[in-house]
C-alpha positions in Angstrom: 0.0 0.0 0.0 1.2 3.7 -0.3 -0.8 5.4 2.0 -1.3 9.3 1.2 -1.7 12.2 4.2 -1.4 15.7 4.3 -3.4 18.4 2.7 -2.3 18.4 -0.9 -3.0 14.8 -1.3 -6.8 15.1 -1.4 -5.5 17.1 -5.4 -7.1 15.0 -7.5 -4.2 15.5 -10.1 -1.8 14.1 -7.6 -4.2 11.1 -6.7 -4.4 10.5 -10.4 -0.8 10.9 -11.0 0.3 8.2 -8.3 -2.2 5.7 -9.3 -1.0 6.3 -12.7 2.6 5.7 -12.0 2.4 3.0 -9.0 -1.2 2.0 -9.0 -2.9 -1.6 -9.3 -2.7 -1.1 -13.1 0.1 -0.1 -13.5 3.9 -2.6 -13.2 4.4 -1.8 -9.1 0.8 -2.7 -8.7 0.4 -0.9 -5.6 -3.3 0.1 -3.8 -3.1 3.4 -3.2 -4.9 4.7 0.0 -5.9 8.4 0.6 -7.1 9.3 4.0 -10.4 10.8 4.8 -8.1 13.1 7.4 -5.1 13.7 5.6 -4.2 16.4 7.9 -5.4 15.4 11.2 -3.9 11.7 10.5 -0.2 13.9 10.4 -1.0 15.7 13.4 -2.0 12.1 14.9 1.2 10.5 13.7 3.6 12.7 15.4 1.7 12.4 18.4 2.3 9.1 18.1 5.7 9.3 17.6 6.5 11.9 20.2 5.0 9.1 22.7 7.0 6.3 21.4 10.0 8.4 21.7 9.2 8.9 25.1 8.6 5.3 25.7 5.5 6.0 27.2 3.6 3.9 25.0 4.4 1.2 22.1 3.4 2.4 18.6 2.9 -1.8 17.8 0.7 -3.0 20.7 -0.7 -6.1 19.0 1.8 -8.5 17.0 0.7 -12.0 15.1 3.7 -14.2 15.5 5.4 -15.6 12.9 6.9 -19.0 14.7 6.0 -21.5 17.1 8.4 -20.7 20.4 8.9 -23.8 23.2 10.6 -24.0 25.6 12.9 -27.7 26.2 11.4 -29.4 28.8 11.8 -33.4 30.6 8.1 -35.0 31.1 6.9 -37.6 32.8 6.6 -41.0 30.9 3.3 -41.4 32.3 2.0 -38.4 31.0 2.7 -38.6 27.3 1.1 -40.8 24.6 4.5 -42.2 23.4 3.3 -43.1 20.0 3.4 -39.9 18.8 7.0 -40.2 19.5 10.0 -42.2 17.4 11.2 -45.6 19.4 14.1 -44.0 18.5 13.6 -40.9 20.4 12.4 -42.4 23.6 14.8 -44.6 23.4 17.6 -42.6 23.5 16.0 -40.0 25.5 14.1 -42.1 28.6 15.8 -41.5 32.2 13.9 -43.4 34.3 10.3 -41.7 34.5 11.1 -38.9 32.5 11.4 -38.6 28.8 14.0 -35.5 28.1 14.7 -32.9 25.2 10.7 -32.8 24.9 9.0 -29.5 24.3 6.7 -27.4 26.1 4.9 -25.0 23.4 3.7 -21.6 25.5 2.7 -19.9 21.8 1.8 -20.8 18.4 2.5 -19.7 14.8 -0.2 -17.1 14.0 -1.4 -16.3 17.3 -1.4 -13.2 18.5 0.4 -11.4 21.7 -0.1 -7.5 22.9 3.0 -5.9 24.5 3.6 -6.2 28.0 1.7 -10.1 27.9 3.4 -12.6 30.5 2.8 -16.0 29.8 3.9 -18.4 33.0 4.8 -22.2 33.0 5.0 -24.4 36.1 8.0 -27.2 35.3 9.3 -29.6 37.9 12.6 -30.4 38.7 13.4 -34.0 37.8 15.7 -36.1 40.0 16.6 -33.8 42.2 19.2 -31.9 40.0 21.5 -29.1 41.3 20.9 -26.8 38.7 17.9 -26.2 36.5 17.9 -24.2 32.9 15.1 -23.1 30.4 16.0 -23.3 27.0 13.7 -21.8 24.0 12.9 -23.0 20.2 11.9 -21.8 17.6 9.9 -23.6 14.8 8.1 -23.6 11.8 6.3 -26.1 12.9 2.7 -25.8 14.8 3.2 -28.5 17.2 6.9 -29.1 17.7 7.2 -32.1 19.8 10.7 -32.5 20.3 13.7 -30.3 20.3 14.6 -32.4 17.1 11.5 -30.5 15.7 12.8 -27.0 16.6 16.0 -24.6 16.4 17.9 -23.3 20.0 17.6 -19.7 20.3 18.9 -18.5 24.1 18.6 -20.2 28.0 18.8 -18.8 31.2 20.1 -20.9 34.2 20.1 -21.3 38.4 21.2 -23.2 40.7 19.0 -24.5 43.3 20.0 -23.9 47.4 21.5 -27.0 48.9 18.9 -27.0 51.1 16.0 -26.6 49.0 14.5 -29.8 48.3 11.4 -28.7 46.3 10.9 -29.4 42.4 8.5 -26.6 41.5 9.9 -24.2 38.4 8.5 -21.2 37.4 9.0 -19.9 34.2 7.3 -16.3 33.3 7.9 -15.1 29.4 7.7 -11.0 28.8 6.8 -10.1 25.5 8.0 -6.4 24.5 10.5 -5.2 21.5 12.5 -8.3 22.8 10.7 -11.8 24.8 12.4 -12.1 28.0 12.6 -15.4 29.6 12.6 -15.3 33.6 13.0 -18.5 35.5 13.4 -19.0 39.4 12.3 -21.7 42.0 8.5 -21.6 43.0 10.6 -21.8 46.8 12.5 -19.3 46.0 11.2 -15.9 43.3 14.6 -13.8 44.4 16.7 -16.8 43.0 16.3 -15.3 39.3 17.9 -16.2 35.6 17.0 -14.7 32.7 17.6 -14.4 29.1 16.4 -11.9 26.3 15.6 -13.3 22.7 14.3 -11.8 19.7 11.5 -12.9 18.2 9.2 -12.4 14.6 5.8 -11.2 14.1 4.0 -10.3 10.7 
């Protein structure tokens, strides 16, 4: 589209002009939009931009994502229906009654996210391990099962108190100019990692 604002764009010459040059018949086949308030729309857009500038409001509140994002998790055997997994896979993947290098999807291709959304996970801390880390995918894929399905972007990592024998993970996911990744024990919300990826929306 070529969009057209400001008072000497409602000239009928010039309208014609532009259509003739970059209109739908002619070789740029470009729609040509005029406003019905060519010069209040101006006045609105630097209002706009003055605001952005001052980062007291986004300009793009609403984007429609253009990947599936996961985030790697281990599940519980018991809790899956393995045949939509290889033999393969499980095989070389099953520690005792957890299946690892699975996915957890938290949004899909297409949907939609407004700036300043938090989307929070609750993972659980298999086997007792020292340490726990949150790693994110990206895929074309709608429904990436595994993180053979998907492409590493960014983790964030902590370790858990010597003391603190609970399994509950949180995992909260900003979205803004950049998705922020924060992840912490359920025991414990000062005990913070986090990581900053970029992500794509149409």
């Amino acid at each position: 589209y070529i969009f057209l604002v400001g008072g000497f764009t409602l000239t009928p010459y010039y309208q014609n002009r532009l259509k003739q040059e970059f209109g739908v018949n002619s070789e740029y086949n470009i729609e040509i939009k005029v406003s019905n308030e060519p010069i209040l729309t101006i006045v609105d857009g630097a209002a706009r931009m003055a605001l952005l500038k001052n980062k007291q409001r986004k300009y793009v509140e609403i984007r429609v994502l253009r990947r599936t994002y996961a985030v790697r998790a281990q599940k519980k055997i018991d809790s899956l229906d393995l045949s939509k997994y290889s033999d393969t896979f499980v095989q070389e993947n099953k520690d005792g009654d957890w299946l690892k290098n699975c996915l957890d999807v938290y949004i899909k291709e297409g949907h939609s996210v407004n700036v300043g959304d938090v989307i929070t996970l609750n993972h659980e801390r298999p086997n007792q391990q020292s340490y726990s880390f949150s790693a994110i995918y990206w895929s074309d894929d709608v429904n990436p099962l595994t993180v053979d399905d998907a492409h590493y972007m960014n983790e964030c990592r902590f370790n858990w108190d010597k003391n603190d024998d609970s399994k509950d993970v949180i995992i909260e996911i900003r979205f803004d100019d950049c998705m922020e990744i924060i992840a912490y024990p359920e025991s414990n919300p000062q005990n913070k990692s986090n990581a900053s990826i970029k992500y794509e929306w149409h």
